[in-house]
C-alpha positions as CSV (number, residue, x, y, z in Angstrom):
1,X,0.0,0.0,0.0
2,X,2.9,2.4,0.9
3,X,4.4,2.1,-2.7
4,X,1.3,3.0,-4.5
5,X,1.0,5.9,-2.1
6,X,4.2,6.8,-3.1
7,X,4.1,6.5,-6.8
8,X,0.8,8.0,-6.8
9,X,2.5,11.0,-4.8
10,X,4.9,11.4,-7.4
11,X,2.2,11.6,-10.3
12,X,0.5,14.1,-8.0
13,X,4.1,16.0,-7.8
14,X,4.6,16.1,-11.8
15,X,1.1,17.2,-12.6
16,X,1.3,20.1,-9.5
17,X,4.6,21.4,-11.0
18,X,3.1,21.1,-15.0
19,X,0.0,22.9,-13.7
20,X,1.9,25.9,-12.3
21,X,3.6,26.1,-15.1
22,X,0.8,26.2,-17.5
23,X,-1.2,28.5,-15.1
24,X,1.0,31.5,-14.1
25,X,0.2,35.0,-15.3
26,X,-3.1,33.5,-17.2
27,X,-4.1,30.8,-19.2
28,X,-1.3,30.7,-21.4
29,X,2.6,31.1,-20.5
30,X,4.2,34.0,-21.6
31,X,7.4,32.8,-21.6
32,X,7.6,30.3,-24.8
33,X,11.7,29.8,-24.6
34,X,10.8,26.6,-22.5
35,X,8.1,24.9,-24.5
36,X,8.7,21.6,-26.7
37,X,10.6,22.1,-30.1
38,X,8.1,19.5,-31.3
39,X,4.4,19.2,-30.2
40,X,1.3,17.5,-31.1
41,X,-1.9,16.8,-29.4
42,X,-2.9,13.5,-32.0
43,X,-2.3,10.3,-30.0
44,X,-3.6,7.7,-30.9
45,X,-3.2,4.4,-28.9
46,X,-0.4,2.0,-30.0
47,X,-2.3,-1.8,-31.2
48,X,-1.4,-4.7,-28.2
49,X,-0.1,-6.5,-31.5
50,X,1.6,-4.1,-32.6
51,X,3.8,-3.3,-29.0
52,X,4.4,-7.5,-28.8
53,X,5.6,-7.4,-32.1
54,X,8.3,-4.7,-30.6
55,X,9.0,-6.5,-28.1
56,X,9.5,-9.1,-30.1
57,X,11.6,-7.3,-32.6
58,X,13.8,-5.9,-30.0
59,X,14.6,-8.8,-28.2
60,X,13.3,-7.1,-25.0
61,X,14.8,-9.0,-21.5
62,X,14.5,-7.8,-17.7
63,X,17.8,-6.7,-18.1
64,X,16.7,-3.6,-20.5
65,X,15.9,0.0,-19.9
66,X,12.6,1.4,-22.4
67,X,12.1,4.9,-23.3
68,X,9.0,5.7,-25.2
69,X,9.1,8.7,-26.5
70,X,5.9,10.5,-27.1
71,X,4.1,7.7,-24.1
72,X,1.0,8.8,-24.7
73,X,-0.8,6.5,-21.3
74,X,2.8,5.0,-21.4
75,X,1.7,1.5,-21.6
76,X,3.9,0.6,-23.7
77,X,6.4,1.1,-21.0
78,X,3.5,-0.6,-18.5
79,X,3.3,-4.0,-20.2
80,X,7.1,-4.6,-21.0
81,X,7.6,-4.0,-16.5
82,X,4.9,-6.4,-16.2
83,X,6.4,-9.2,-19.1
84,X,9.9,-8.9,-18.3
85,X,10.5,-7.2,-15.5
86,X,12.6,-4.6,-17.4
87,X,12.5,-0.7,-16.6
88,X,11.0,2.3,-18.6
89,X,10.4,5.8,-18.6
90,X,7.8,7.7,-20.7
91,X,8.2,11.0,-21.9
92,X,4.8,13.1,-22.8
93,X,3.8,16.7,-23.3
94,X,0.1,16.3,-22.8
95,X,-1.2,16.2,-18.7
96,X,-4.7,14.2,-20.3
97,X,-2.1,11.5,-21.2
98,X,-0.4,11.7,-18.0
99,X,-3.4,11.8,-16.3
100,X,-4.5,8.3,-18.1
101,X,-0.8,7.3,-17.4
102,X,-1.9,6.7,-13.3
103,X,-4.8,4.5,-14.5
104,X,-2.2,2.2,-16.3
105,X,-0.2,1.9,-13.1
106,X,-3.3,1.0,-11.3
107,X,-4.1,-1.4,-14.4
108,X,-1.2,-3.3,-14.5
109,X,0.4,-2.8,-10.9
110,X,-2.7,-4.7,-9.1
111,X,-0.3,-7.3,-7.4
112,X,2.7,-4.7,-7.0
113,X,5.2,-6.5,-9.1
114,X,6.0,-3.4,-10.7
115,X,6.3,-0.6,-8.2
116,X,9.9,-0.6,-7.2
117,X,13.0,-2.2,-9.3
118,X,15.7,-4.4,-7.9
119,X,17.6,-1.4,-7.3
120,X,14.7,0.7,-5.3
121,X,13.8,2.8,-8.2
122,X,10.5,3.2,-10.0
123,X,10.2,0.1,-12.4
124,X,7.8,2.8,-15.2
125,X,8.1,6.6,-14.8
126,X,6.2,9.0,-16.6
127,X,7.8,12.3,-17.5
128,X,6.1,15.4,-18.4
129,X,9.1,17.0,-20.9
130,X,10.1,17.3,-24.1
131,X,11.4,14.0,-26.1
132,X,14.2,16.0,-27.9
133,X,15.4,16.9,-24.5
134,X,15.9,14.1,-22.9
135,X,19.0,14.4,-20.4
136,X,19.4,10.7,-20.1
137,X,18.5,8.7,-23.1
138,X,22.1,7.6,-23.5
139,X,21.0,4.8,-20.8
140,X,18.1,3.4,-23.1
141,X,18.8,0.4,-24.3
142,X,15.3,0.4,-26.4
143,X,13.5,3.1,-27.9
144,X,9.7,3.0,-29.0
145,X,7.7,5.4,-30.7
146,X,4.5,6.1,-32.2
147,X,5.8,10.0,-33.9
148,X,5.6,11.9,-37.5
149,X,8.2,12.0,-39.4
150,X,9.1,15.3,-38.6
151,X,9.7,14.6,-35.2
152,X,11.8,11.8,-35.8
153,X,13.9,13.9,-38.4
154,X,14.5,16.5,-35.3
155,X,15.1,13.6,-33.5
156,X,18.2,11.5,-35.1
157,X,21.1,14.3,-34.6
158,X,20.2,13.7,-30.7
159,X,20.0,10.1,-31.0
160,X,23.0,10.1,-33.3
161,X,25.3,12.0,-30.2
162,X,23.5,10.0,-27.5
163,X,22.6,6.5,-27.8
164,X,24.9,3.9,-27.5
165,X,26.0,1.4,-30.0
166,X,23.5,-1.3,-29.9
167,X,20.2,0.5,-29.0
168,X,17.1,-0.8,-30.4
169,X,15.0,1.9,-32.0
170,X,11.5,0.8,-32.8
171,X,9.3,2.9,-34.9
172,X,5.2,2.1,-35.6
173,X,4.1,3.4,-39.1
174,X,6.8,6.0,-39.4
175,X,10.3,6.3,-40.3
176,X,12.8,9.2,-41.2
177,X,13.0,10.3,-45.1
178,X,16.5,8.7,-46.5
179,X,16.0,9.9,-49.9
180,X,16.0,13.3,-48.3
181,X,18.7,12.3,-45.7
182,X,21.4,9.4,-46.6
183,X,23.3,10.2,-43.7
184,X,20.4,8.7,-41.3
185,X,20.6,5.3,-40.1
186,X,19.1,2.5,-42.6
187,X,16.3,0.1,-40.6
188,X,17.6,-3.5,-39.9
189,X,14.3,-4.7,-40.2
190,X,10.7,-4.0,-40.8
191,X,7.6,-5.7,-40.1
192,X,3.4,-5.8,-40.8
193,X,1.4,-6.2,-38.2
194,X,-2.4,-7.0,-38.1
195,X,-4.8,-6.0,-35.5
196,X,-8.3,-5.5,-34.7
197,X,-8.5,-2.6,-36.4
198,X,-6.1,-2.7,-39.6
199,X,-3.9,-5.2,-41.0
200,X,-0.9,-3.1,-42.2
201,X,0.6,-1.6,-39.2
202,X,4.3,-1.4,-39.8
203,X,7.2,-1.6,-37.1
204,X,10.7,-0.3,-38.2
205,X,13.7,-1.6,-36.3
206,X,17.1,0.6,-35.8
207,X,20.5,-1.4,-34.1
208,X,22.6,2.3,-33.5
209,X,25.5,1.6,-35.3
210,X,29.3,2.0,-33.9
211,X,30.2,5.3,-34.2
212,X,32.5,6.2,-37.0
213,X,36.0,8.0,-36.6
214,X,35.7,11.1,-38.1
């Protein structure tokens, strides 16, 4: 009971400080120098069919660390805690999603397996932030997401500088333009998926290759 106090505290500590933020000086903020490079309010949720074929794709074990960027509820991040025991942290601009986010902890945490990690951290956080800032996404392992190509183009210069070699990217639907941009990575694999509601849901796969001596 004491650990879903506490991660529930913590929620209730991310959407205080986003709130503050949003609501200081009026409705809007006047200072824009902090918002997202990259925002969009379209989610739409990631097929269960879809995120096992991911998992599957990436070879996902306990002993890897998800970041899903653009989390939407982060369940994605939710279900690979409660199959393999593995870490994850969600990043997300929207409060609604982050909101829904503490329903998926109360969803899939019903026998507690996944409120603390081995080493006493959080097994899933849930970040309010921007995805092209991410301070610490050189310790991903994996990397999911359900994003436009545009923010994925914005995206590979920070991935380039900050994942490490060997980091599974895995992409659903979308991919960077390599016509436009040869420098980018080329996928290792791709994949169609059918669910309940279409049959030609794509995953794209990414290994980060070893960096080159310039």
């Amino acid at each position: 009971m004491l650990k879903r106090v506490l991660c529930l505290s913590a929620f209730a500590v991310v959407l205080a400080v986003f709130a503050s933020g949003l609501n200081a000086g009026g409705d809007k903020k006047k200072d824009k120098k902090d918002d997202p490079k990259y925002n969009t309010d379209t989610f739409v949720p990631t097929a269960d069919e879809v995120i096992e074929k991911m998992f599957e794709m990436g070879k996902v074990t306990k002993k890897d660390f998800i970041f899903d960027l653009g989390c939407g509820d982060n369940r994605i991040c939710y279900m690979a805690a409660k199959k393999f025991g593995c870490r994850g942290v969600g990043i997300e601009t929207n409060p609604v999603r982050i909101r829904e986010a503490m329903d998926m902890f109360d969803k899939y945490n019903k026998d507690g397996a996944i409120s603390y990690s081995e080493v006493k951290l959080p097994m899933v956080e849930t970040r309010h932030g921007d995805a092209l800032e991410c301070k610490d996404l050189g310790d991903a392992t994996v990397v999911v997401m359900y994003m436009f190509p545009a923010f994925m183009e914005l995206w590979f210069p920070y991935a380039e500088k900050h994942l490490k070699p060997g980091t599974r990217i895995l992409s659903h639907d979308y991919s960077w333009d390599r016509d436009a941009h040869p420098h980018m990575w080329k996928e290792t694999a791709v994949a169609t998926v059918k669910s309940a509601s279409r049959d030609n849901h794509k995953v794209i796969m990414w290994v980060v290759p070893e960096k080159t001596k310039k």
